[in-house]
C-alpha positions as CSV (number, residue, x, y, z in Angstrom):
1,X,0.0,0.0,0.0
2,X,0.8,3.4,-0.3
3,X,1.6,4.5,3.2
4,X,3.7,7.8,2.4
5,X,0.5,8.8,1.1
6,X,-2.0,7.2,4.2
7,X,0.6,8.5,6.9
8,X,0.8,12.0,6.0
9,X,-2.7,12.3,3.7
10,X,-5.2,11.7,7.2
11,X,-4.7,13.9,9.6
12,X,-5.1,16.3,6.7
13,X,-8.3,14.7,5.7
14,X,-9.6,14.6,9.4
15,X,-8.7,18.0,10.1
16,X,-10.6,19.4,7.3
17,X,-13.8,17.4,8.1
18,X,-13.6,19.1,12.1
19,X,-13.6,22.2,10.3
20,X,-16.3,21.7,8.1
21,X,-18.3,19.9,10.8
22,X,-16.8,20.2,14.3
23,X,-18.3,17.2,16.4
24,X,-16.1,14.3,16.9
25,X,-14.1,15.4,14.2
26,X,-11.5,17.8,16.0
27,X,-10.8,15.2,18.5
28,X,-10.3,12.7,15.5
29,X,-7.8,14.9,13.9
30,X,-5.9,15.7,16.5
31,X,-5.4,11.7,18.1
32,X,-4.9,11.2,14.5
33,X,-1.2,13.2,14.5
34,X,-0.6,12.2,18.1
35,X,-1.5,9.2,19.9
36,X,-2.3,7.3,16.3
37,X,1.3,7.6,15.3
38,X,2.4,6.6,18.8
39,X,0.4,3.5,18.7
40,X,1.3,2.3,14.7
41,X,4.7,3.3,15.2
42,X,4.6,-0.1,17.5
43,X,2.6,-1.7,14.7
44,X,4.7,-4.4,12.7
45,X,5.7,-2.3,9.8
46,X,4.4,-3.6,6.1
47,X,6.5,-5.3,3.5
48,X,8.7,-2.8,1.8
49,X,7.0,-1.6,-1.4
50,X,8.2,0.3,-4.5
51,X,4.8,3.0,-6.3
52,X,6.6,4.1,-9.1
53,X,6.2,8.2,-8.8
54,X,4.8,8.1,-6.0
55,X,7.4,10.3,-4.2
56,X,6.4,13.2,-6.6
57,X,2.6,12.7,-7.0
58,X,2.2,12.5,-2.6
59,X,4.7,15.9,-2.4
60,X,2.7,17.7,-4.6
61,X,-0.5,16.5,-3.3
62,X,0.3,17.4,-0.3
63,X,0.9,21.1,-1.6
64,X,-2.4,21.2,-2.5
65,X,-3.7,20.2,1.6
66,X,-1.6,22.2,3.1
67,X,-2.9,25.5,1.5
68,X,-6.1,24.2,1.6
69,X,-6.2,22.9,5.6
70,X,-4.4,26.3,6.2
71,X,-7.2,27.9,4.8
72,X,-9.9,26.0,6.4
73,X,-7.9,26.3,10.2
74,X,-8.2,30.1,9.0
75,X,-12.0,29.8,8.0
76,X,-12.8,27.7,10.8
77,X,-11.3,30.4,13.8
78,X,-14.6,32.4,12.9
79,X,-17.0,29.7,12.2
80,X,-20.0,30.1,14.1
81,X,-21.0,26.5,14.3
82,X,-18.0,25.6,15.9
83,X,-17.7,25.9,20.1
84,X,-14.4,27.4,21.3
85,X,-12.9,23.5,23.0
86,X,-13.6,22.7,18.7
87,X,-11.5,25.5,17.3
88,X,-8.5,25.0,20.4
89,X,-8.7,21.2,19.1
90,X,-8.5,22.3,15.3
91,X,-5.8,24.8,15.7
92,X,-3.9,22.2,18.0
93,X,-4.3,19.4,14.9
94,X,-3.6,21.8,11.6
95,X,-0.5,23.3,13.6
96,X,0.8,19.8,14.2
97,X,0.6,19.0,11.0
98,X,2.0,21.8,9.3
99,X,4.5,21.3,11.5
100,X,5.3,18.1,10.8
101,X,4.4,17.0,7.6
102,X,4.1,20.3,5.9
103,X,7.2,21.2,7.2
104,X,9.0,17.8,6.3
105,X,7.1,18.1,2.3
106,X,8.6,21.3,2.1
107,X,12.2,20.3,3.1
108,X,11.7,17.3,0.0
109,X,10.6,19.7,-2.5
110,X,13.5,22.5,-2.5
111,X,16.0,19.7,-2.9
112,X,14.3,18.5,-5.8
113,X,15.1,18.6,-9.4
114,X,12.5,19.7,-11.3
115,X,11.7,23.8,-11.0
116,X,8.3,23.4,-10.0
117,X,8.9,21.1,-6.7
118,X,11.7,24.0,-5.7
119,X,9.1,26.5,-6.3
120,X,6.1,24.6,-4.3
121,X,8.2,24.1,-1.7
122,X,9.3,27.4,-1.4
123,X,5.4,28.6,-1.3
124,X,4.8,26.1,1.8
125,X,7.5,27.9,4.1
126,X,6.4,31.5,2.9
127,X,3.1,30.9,4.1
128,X,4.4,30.1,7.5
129,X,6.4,33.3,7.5
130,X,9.6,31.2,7.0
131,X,11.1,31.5,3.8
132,X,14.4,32.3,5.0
133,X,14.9,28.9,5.7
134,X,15.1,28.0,2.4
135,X,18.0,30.0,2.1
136,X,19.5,28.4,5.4
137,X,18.8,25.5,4.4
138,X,20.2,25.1,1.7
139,X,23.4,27.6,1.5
140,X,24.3,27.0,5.5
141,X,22.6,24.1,7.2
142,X,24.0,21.6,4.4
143,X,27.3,23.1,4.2
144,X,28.2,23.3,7.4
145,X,26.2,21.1,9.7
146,X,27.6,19.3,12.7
147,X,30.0,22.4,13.0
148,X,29.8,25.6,14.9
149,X,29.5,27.5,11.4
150,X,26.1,25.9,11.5
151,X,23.9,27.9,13.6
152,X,21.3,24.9,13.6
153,X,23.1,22.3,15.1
154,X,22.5,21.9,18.3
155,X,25.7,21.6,20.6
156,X,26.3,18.8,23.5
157,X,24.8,20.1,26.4
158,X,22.7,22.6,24.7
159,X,18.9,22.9,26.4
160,X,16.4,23.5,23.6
161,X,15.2,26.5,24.5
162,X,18.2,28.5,24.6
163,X,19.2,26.7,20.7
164,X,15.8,27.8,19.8
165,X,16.5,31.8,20.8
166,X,20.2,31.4,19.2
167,X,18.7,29.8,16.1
168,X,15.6,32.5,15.9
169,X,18.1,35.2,14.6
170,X,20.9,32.9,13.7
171,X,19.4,31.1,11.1
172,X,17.8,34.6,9.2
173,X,20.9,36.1,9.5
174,X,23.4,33.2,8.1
175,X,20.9,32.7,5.6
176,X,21.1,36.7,4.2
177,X,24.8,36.7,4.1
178,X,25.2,33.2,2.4
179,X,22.3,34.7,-0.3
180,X,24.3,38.2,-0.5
181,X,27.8,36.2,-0.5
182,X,26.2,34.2,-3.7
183,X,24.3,37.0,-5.6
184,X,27.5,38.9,-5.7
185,X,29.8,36.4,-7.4
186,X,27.3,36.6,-10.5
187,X,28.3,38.2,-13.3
188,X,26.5,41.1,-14.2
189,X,25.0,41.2,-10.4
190,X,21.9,40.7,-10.7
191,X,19.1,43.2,-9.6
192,X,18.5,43.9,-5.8
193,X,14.8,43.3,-5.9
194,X,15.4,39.0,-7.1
195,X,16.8,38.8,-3.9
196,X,15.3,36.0,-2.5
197,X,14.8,37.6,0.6
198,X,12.7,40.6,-0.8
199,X,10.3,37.2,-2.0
200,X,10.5,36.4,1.3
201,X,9.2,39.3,2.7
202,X,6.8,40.3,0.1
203,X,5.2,36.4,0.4
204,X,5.0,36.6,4.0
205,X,3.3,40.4,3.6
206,X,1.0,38.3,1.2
207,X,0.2,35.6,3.1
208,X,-1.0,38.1,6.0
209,X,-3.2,40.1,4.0
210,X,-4.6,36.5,2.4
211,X,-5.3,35.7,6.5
212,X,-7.4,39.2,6.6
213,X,-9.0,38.8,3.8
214,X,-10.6,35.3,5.1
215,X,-10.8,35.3,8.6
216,X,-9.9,39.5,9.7
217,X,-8.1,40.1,12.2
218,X,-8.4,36.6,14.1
219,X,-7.2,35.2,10.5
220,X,-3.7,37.1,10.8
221,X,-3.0,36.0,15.0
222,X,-4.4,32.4,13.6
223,X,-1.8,32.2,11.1
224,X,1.1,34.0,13.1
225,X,0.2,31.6,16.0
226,X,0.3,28.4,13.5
227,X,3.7,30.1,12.1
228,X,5.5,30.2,15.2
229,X,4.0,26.7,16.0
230,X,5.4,25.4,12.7
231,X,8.7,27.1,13.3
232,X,9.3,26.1,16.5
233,X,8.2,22.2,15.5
234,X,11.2,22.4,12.7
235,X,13.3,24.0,15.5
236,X,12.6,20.8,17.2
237,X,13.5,18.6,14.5
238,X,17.0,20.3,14.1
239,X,17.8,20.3,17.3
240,X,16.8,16.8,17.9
241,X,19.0,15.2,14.6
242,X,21.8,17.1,15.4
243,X,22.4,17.3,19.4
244,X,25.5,17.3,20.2
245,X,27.5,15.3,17.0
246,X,30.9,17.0,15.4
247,X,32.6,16.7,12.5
248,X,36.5,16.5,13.3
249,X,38.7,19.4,11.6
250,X,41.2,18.0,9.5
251,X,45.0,19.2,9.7
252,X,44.0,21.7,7.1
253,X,41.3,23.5,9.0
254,X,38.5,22.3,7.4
255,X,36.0,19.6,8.7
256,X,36.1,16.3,7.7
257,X,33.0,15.3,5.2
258,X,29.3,14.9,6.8
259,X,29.0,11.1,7.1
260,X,27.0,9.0,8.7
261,X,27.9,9.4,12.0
262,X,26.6,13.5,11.8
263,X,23.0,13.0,12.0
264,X,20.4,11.2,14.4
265,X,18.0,9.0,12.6
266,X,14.8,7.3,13.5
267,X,13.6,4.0,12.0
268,X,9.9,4.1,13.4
269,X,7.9,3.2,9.7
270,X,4.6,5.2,10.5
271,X,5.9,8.2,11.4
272,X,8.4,8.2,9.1
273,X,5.9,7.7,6.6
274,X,4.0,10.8,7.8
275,X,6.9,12.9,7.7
276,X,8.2,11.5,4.2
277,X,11.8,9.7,6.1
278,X,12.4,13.1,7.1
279,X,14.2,11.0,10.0
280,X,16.5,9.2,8.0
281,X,18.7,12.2,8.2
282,X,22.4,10.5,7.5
283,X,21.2,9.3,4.1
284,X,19.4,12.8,3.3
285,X,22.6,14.7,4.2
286,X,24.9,12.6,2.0
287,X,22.6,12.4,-0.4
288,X,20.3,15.4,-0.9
289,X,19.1,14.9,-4.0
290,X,17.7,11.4,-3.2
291,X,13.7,11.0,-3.0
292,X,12.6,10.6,0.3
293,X,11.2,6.9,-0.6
294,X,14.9,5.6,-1.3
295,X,16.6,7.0,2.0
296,X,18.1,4.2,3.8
297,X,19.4,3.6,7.2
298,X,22.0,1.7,8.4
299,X,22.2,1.0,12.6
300,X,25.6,-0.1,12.6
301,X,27.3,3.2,11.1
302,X,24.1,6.1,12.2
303,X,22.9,7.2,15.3
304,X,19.4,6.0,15.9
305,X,17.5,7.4,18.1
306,X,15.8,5.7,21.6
307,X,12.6,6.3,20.0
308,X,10.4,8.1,17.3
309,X,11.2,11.6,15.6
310,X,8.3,13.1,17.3
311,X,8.4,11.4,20.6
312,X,12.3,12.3,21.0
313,X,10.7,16.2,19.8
314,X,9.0,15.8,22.7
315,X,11.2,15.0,24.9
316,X,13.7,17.6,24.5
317,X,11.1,20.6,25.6
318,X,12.4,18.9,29.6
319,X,16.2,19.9,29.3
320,X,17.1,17.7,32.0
321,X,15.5,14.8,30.8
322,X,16.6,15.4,27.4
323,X,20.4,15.4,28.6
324,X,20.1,12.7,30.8
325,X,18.6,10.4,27.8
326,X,21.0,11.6,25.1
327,X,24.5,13.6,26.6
328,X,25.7,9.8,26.7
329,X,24.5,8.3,23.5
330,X,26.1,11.8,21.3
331,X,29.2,11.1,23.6
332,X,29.8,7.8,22.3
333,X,29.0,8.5,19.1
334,X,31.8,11.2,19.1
335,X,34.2,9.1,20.7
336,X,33.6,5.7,18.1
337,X,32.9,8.1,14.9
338,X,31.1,6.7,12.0
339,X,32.0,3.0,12.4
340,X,31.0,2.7,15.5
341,X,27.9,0.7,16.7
342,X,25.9,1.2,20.2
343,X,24.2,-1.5,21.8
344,X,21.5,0.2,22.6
345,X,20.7,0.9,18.7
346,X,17.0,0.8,17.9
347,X,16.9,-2.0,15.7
348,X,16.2,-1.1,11.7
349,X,12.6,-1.9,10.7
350,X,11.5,-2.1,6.8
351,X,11.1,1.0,4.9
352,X,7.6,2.5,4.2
C-alpha cells in the first residue's frame, strides 16, 4: 500500500472534516497526529513496497492540503458552528501537521530537481512566515552542519530553548549573508529586488493580507500563531538530529565530510511515513538529492535514536531529561565516529 500517502494524507483529511463539521471530528484529527502515530509506530511495519512516482505525486499533493487545511484552520477560527474546545482542538491538529508534515514536504521539495517542486516548496515555508529557511537550508545548514558554522546544530549540552532563541536570529541572519555572499559572485549582479529575501518578505506580507482577507483580524493572529507553532516544530527537528555530534577538523582546518555518524535517525515506519523519512537524516545529508522513498538507514554506522522523531521532539522541551537520555549516546558516538555501533541501537525496521 501506499503508506507515504496514508501517513501523511489523514490527519489532513480529518482535520478538514472538524472544520467543516466540528463534532467528533477535531478530536479525531488531533489523536490522528498524536497518539495514532504513537500506537502504529509499535505496529509491525508492512512489506517494503516500490509506487513508481509516488514520491512526486504525494509531495505535490500534499501542496495542495496544506494551502487548503491552512485555509480551512483560518476559516474555521470564525465559524460560528464551531464551540471554542472545537477551534483549540482544530488549531492544535492543523499546527501539528503543518509542523510536521508540511514542514517535512517542504524540506523534499527545495532539494528537488525539477523547478516546480523548488518553487512549491518554497510557497509552503512562505506561508508560515519562514522563507528564510530555504535560504538556510540550503546555503548553511547543508554546508556546514555538525560544526559551529552551522547555527542549527544543536551543541552537546545545549537545552532546547536557549538553541531555539540562538537559532531565531541565527538562522535569518546566516541565511542573508550566504544569499548576499552568492548574488555577488554573478556576473552582471543581478538586480536587488530577485533577492530571494525581498520574496520572502513580500510572500509573507502576502500571506498576512490573504489571512485578513478570510478570517480579519483573528485570521492574521491564527496564522502568526500556527507560524510560530510550525517554526518552532522544525526548531525541534533540528535540534533533535543534530544534538551534540561533530565533524572532526582535519589538519587543514577544514572539517572532515558529513558522514553517517553526523545526524540522528529514527527508524519508526509510521511516522516516518507521515513525515516523508524526514528522519533518515544521514542518508538525506549525504545524499540530498535522493527521493525521500529511497533513504536508507543503516544501525551499525548512524545514530538512531531511543525512540520516534516526534516522541524524542517531545522529549527535549524537559532539558534535564533530554540530557540525561541523550549527553551519553552523542558522547559515544563522538568518541567511536562513524564506524561505531551502540548497543543500545533501535533496531532497523522495513522502509515504508
Amino acid at each position: 500500500m501506499p503508506w507515504f500517502a496514508i501517513a501523511s494524507l489523514t490527519p489532513a483529511l480529518l482535520l478538514a472534516a472538524a472544520a467543516v463539521f466540528g463534532g467528533v471530528w477535531p478530536l479525531a484529527g488531533v489523536l490522528s497526529i498524536t497518539l495514532g502515530v504513537l500506537l502504529a509506530d509499535r505496529v509491525r511495519p508492512p512489506a517494503p513496497a516500490r509506487h513508481p512516482g509516488e514520491g512526486r505525486h504525494v509531495a505535490r499533493g500534499l501542496v495542495v492540503a496544506h494551502f487548503a487545511l491552512l485555509a480551512l484552520c483560518l476559516w474555521a477560527m470564525t465559524a460560528a458552528h464551531l464551540g471554542l474546545a472545537d477551534k483549540a482542538l482544530i488549531w492544535l491538529g492543523c499546527g501539528l501537521y503543518v509542523g510536521q508534515v508540511s514542514n517535512s514536504n517542504a524540506h523534499e521539495l527545495i532539494h528537488a530537481r525539477h523547478r516546480l517542486d523548488r518553487r512549491l516548496g518554497v510557497a509552503v515555508y512562505v506561508s508560515l512566515l519562514n522563507g528564510h529557511h530555504v535560504s538556510a537550508h540550503l546555503r548553511v545548514h547543508h554546508v556546514h552542519a555538525a560544526t559551529p558554522e552551522d547555527p542549527n546544530s544543536a551543541r552537546l549540552g545545549e537545552g532546547f530553548y536557549r538553541y531555539a532563541l540562538r537559532v531565531a536570529a541565527g538562522e535569518f541572519i546566516a541565511g542573508l549573508r550566504a544569499d548576499t555572499r552568492h548574488r555577488a559572485r554573478a556576473v552582471p549582479p543581478p538586480p536587488g529586488w530577485t533577492h530571494p529575501y525581498v520574496g520572502y518578505v513580500c510572500g509573507a506580507v502576502a500571506a498576512l493580507a490573504a489571512a485578513w482577507a478570510l478570517a480579519g483580524g483573528a485570521g492574521i493572529a491564527t496564522l502568526i500563531g500556527l507560524s510560530v507553532y510550525a517554526q518552532a516544530q522544525l526548531m525541534l527537528s533540528d535540534y533533535v538530529q543534530h544534538y551534540g555530534l561533530r565533524r572532526a577538523i582535519l589538519p587543514g582546518g577544514k572539517p572532515e565530510p558529513m558522514g553517517p555518524a553526523h545526524s540522528w535517525n529514527a527508524p519508526h515506519w509510521y511516522s516516518g511515513a507521515m513525515m516523508l523519512n524526514a528522519p533518515r537524516h544521514s542518508d538525506h545529508h549525504q545524499n540530498p538529492a535522493r527521493s525521500y522513498p529511497a533513504l536508507r538507514l543503516d544501525p551499525a554506522t548512524m545514530p538512531m535514536l531511543p525512540r520516534s522523531l516526534p516522541v524524542m521532539a517531545a522529549l527535549a522541551l524537559v532539558p534535564p531529561l533530554w540530557r540525561r537520555v541523550m549527553d551519553g549516546r552523542a558522547a559515544r558516538w563522538q568518541r567511536r565516529g562513524a564506524g561505531g555501533a551502540l548497543p543500545d541501537a533501535v533496531p532497523a525496521t522495513a522502509p515504508a
